[in-house]
N, C-alpha and C positions, 0 to 999 in steps of 0.2 A: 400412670405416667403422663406427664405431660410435654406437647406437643413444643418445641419449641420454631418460632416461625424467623427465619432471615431477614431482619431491617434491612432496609435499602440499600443504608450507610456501607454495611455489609456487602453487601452486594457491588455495589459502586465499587468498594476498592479490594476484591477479587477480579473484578475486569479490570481496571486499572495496573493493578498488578500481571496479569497475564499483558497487557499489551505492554505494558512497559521491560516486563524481560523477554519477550518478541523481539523491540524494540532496539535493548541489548546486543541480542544476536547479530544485527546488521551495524551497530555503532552508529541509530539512528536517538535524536533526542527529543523530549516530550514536553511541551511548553503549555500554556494557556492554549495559546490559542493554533494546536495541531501539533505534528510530527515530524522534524526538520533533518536532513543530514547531518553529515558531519563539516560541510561548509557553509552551513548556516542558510541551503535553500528550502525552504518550505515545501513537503512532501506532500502534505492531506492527513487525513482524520481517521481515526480507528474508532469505533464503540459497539457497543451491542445494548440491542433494544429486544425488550421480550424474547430474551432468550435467541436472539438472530443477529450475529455478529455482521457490521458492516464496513466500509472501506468510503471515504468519501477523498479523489485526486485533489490536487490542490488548485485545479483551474476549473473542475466540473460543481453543476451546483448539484448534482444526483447523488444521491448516495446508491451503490451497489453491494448487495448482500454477499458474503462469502459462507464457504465452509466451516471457517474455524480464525482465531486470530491467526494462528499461522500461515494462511493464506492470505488474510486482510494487508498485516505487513509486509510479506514478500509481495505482493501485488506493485505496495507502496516505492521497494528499493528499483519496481524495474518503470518508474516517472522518469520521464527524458529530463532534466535538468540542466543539459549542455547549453553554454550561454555564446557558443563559437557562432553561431549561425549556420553551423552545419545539422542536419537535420537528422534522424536516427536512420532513417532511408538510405544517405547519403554515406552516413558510417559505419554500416553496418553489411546494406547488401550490395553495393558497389563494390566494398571492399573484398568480400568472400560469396562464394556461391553460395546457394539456400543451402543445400543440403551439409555445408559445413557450422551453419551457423548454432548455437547452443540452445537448450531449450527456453532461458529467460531472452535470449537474444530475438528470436525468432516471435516468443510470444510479444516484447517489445513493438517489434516490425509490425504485428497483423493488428497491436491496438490501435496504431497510427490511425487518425482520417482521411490521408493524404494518400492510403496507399487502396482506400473503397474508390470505388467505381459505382457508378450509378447507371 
């Protein structure tokens, strides 16, 4: 029997494929150059390197490793995007108490920098 080994190629577009019907699930779209909503604001980047799936925001130059694509992209849908000049702080926990707030809501709130203390 012979062994047969996964070209790249291959490989490339298996990930590819997984982030793009990720991608699907939130009615987010996949361009050259990253991951955009559906109003055409630039989200951040999805990929996976040796086998370690990452997330990179659209303002951050870091890339941050996930779990799974499925994490990478849900990561992606909770990016503050609001162009009001209202701030997620502002719309989120002003408007309701913590303990009402939802689980992406609240994750939202704690990635804020605005809301660390030093």
């Amino acid at each position: 029997m012979q062994e047969q080994e996964v070209s790249p190629c291959t490989t490339e577009n298996q990930i590819m494929a997984h982030i793009f019907n990720e991608c699907q699930n939130y009615g987010f779209e996949i361009l050259d150059d990253g991951i955009y909503n559906n109003k055409g604001v630039k989200l951040g980047q999805v990929g996976c390197t040796d086998g370690n799936w990452w997330v990179k925001r659209r303002y951050s130059v870091q890339q941050q490793y996930s779990n799974s694509v499925f994490d990478a992209v849900r990561s992606l849908s909770m990016v503050d995007v609001s162009t009001d000049g209202k701030s997620i702080f502002d719309e989120y926990f002003l408007d309701q108490p913590l303990e009402q707030l939802t689980g992406d809501k609240l994750q939202r709130l704690l990635e804020r920098t605005e809301l660390v203390t030093a």
